[in-house]
C-alpha positions in Angstrom: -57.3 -68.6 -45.0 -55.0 -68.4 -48.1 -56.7 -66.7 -51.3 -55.0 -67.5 -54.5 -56.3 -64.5 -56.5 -54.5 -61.4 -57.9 -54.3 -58.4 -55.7 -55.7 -55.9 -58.3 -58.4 -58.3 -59.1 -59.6 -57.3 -55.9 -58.7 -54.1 -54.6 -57.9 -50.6 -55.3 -54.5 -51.4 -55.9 -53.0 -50.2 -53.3 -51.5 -51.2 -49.9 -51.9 -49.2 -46.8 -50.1 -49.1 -43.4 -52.4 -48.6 -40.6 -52.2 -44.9 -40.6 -53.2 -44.4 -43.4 -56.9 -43.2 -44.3 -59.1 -45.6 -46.7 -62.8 -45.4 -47.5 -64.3 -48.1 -45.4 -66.3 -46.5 -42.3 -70.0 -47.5 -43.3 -71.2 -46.4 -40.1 -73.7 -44.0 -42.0 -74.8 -46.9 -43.7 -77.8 -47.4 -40.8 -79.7 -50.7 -41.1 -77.1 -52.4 -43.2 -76.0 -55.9 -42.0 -74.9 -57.1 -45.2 -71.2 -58.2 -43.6 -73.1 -60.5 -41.3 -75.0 -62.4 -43.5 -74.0 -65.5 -46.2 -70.5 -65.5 -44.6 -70.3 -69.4 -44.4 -67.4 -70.6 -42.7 -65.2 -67.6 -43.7 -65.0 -65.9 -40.4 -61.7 -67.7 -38.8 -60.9 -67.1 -35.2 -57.5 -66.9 -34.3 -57.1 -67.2 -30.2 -57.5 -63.6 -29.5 -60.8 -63.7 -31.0 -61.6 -67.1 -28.8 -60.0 -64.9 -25.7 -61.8 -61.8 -26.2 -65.7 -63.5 -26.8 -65.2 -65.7 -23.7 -64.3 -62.5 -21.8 -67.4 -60.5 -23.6 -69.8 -63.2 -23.2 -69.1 -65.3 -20.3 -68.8 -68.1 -21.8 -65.8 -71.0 -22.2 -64.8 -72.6 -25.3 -67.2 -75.9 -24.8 -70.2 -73.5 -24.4 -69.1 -71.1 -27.2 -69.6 -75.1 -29.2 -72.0 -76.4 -27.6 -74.8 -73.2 -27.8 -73.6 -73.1 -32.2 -71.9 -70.2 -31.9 -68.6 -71.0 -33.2 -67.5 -74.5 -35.0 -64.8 -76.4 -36.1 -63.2 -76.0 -39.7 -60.1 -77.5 -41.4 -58.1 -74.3 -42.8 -55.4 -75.1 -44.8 -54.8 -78.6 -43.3 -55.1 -77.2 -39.4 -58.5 -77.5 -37.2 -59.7 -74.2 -36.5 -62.5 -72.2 -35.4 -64.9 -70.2 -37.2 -67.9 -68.2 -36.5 -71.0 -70.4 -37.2 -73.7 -69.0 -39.3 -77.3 -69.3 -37.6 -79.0 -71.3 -40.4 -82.3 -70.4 -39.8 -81.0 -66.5 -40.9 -77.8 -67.2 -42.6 -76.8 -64.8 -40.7 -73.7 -64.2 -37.5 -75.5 -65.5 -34.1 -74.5 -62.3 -32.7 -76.6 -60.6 -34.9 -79.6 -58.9 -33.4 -82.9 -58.2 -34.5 -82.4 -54.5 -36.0 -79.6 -55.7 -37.5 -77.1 -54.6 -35.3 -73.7 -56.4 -33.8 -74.7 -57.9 -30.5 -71.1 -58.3 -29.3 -69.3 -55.2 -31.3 -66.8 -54.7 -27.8 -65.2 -57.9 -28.4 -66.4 -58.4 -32.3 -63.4 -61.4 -34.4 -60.6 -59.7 -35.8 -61.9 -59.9 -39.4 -65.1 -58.7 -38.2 -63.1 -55.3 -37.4 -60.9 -55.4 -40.4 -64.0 -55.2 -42.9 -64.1 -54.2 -45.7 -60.2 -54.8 -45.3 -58.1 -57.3 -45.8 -54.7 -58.0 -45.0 -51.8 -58.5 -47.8 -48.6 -60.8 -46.2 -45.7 -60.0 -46.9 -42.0 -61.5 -45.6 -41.3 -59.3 -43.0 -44.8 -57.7 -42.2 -48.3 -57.5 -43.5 -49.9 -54.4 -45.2 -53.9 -53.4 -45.7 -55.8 -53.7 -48.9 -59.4 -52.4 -49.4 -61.6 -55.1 -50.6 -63.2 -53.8 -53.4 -65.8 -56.1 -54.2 -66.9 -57.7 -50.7 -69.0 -54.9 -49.3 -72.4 -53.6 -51.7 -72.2 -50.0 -50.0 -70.1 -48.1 -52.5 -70.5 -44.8 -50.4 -68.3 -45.1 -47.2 -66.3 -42.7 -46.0 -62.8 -41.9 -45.0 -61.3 -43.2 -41.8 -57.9 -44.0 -40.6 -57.3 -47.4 -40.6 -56.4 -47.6 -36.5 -59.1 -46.3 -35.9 -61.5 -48.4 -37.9 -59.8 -51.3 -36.1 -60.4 -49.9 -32.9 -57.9 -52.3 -30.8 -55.4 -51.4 -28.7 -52.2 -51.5 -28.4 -52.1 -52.0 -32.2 -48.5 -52.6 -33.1 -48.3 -55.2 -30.7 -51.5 -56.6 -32.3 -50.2 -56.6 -35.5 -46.8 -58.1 -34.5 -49.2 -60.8 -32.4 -51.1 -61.3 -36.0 -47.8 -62.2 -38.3 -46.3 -64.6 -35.4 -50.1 -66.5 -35.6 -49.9 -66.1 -39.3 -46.3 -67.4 -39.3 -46.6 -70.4 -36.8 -49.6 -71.8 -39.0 -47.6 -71.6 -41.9 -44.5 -73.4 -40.4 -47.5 -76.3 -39.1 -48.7 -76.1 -43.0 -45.5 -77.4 -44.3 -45.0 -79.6 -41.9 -48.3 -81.8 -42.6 -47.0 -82.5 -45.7 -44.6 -85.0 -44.6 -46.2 -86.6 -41.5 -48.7 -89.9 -41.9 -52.5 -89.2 -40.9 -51.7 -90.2 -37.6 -49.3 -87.8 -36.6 -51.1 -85.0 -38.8 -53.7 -85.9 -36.6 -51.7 -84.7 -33.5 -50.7 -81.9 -34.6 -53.7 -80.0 -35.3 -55.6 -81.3 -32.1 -53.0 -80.6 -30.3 -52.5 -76.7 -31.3 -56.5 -76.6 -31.1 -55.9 -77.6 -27.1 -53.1 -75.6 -26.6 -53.8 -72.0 -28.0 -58.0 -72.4 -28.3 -59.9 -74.8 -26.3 -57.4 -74.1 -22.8 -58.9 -70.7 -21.0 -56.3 -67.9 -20.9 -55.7 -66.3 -17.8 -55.0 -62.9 -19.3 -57.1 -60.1 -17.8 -55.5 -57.2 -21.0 -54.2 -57.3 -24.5 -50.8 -56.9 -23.3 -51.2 -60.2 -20.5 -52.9 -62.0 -23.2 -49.7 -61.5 -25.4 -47.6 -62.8 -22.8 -49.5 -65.6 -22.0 -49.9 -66.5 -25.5 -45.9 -66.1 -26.1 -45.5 -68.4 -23.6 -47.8 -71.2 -25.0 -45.6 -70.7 -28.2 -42.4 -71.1 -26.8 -44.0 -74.5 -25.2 -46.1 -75.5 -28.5 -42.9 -74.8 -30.6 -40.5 -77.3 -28.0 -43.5 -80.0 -27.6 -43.5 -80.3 -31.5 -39.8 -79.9 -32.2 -40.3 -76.9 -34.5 -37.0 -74.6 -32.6 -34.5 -77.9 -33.7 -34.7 -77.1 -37.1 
């Protein structure tokens, strides 16, 4: 989800590479589920997210719709989705009664990245602490790689700008296709890379896998003949 907003309206003003320390770990913070709560439809899952709850919770994506936890969203003209809030709380579904993360193994990617945000850039993406989002003004140092807590982190983050890069190329292509067609597109890349299981049983087979639905989503929709 693009935010058109200056950078030092909303952070520290400063980027950060993912060894670098920052003040987000709130884990002192007990009792605090602020993060989880009033998110709306701002929680987008990319398909590692999708991969990584179906493993964690045993469910496929039909279920994962079907029981409210996630639902559908159109981000930036593509289908895609997000975490749905229980509306009886306003809160995630996989919140738990004290208030704690019920799936925290195989938490969303932006669920990890909290209270940080990502800053694009051409070749890359950098960090930036998101200075207003989170009310606990008292966190502590950690280093970013290890507030993430995923492995095989490079090849997450290069996994991350190719995602980030494909939707963008899709983006510009709406613009000059008919409803129709624009139609297509997005349910088609919603089959492809969310609602068909991956077979991966790691990050790194996951990476594969999903390289390889690229390569086919990319000659299925004519986007290497450029």
């Amino acid at each position: 989800m693009k935010r058109s907003v200056d950078i030092k309206e909303i952070s520290d003003g400063r980027l950060y590479s993912s060894g670098d320390m920052v003040r987000a770990d709130c884990h002192d913070c007990k009792g605090c589920s602020d993060c989880c709560r009033g998110m709306g439809s701002s929680i987008i899952l990319d398909p590692m997210d999708i991969w990584r709850l179906q493993r964690g919770i045993k469910k496929d994506f039909p279920a994962l719709m079907e029981e409210n936890y996630i639902e559908l969203g159109v981000v930036d003209g593509m289908i895609l989705p997000d975490m749905k809030m229980d509306a009886a709380k306003d809160a995630c579904p996989f919140l738990d009664d004290a208030g704690r993360c019920s799936i925290h193994s195989c938490r969303p990617g932006l669920c990890r990245l909290f209270p940080l945000g990502r800053y694009y850039e051409e070749k890359g993406f950098k960090y930036f602490v998101q200075i207003h989002e989170c009310s606990r003004k008292d966190r502590g140092k950690v280093k970013i790689k290890k507030w993430l807590g995923i492995p095989n982190l490079k090849a997450y983050e290069s996994y991350i700008m190719e995602w980030h890069d494909f939707l963008n190329e899709c983006e510009a292509d709406l613009e000059s296709l008919d409803d129709d067609n624009m139609r297509i597109l997005t349910l088609y890349v919603l089959r492809r890379f969310y609602e068909t299981s991956y077979q991966a049983v790691d990050d790194m087979t996951f990476y594969e896998e999903f390289r390889s639905r690229m390569t086919e989503v990319r000659e299925k929709l004519g986007m290497d003949r450029r």
